[in-house]
ZAMARGU-4260 file (C-alpha; in steps of 0.2 Angstrom, whole numbers, plus 5000, padded with zeros to 4 digits):
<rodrens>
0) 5523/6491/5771 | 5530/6476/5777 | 5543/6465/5766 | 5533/6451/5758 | 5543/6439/5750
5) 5537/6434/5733 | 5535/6417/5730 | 5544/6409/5714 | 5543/6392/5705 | 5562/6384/5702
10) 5568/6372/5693 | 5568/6359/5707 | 5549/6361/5710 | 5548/6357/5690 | 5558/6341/5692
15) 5550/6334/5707 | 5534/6337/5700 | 5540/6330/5683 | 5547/6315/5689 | 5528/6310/5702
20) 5521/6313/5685 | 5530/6300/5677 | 5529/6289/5693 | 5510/6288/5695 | 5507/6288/5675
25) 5519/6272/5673 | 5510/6265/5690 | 5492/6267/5681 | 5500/6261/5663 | 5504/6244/5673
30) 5490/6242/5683 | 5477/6246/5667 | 5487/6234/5657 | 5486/6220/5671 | 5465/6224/5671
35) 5463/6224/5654 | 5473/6209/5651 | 5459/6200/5665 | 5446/6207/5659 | 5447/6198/5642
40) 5452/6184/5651 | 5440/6170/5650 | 5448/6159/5663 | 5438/6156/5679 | 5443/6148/5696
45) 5435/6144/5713 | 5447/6151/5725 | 5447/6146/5744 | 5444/6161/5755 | 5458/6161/5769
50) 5454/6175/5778 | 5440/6189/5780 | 5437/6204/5791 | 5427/6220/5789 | 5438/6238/5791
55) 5428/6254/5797 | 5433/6266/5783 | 5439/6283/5792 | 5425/6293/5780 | 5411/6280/5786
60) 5404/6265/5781 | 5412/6249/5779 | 5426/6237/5769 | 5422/6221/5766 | 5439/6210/5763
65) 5447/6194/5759 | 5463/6184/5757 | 5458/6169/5746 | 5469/6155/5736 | 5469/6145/5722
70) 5478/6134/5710 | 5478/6141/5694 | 5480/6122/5685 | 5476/6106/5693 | 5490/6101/5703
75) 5500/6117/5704 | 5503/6127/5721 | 5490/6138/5726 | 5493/6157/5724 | 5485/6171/5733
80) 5481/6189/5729 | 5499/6199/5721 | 5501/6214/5711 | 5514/6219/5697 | 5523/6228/5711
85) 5527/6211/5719 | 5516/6213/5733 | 5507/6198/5740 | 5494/6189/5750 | 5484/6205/5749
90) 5466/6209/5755 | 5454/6210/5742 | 5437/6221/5744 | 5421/6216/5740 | 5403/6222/5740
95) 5394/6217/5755 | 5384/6205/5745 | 5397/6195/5738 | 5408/6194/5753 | 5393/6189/5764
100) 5392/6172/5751 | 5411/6170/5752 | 5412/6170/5767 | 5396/6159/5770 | 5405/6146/5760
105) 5424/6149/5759 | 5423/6150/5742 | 5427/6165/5728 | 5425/6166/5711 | 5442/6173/5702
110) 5449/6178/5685 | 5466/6177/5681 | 5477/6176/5666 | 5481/6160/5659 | 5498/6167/5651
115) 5502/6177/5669 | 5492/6168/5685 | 5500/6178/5696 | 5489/6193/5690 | 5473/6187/5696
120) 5455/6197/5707 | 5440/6192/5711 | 5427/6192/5696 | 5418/6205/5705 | 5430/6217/5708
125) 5436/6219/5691 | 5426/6235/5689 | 5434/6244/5703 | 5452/6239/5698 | 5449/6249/5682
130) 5445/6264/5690 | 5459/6260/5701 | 5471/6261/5685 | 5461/6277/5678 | 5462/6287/5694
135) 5483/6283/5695 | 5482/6289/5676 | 5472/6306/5678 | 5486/6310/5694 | 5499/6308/5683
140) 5493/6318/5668 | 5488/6329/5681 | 5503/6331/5687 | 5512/6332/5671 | 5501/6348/5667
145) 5506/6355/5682 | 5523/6353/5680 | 5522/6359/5662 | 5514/6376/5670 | 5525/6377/5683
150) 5539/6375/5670 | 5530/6390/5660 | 5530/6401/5676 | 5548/6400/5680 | 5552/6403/5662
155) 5543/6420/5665 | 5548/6424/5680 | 5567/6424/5674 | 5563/6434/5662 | 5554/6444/5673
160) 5571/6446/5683 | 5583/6451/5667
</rodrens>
């Protein structure tokens, strides 16, 4: 019989697996706080729309996008598309529909928040971005049960070993 080598769970594994846990669950925390906070949000702008393209996805079909900017008061310097993570002057997705009239007449509808108008998306995408922040949420519980059971087995397995 040939010598398998058995495979085991160490610490390490636990930790990495741990700390991507904690990573995407704070990533999803942030980013559900910033939707929720525009979806209350009652204040409306017409942004100009800067750029726009179309992307092939790579599983078919197509992205609609566009880079648009505002001024979030009268008189104040216009702001594009950011995120919490600092990121900024990013694409924005739309349905075919919306980026079709955006596009037709350089003009977007946006929310943002008054108290924070650097967090800011297009009135339609608003949906989306929450399923964006539920989907970083389930990864990270995910992975926190993983590395919970994969804390579990390595237990066993060192007592297994005694």
């Amino acid at each position: 019989m040939a010598n398998q080598q058995q495979w085991s769970v160490n610490k390490t594994h636990v930790v990495l697996c741990a700390l991507a846990a904690v990573a995407f669950t704070a990533l999803g925390g942030m980013s559900l706080i910033e939707t929720l906070a525009l979806h209350r949000s009652k204040a409306v702008a017409v942004a100009r729309v800067v750029e726009s393209r179309t992307m092939t996805k790579r599983r078919g079909g197509v992205s609609y996008e566009v880079r648009y900017a505002f001024a979030p008061t009268p008189g104040s310097p216009e702001v594009g598309r950011s995120d919490f993570l600092g990121r900024t002057n990013l694409w924005s997705s739309l349905p075919e529909a919306d980026w079709q009239a955006a596009t037709a007449t350089n003009q977007l509808t946006v929310r943002f928040d008054p108290d924070h108008p650097g967090n800011k998306a297009p009135n339609v995408a608003i949906p989306r971005s929450m399923g964006d922040a539920g989907t970083l949420l389930a990864l990270g519980v995910g992975l926190g049960l993983l590395a919970l059971c994969g804390e579990v087995v390595r237990r066993r397995q060192l007592l297994a070993a005694l």
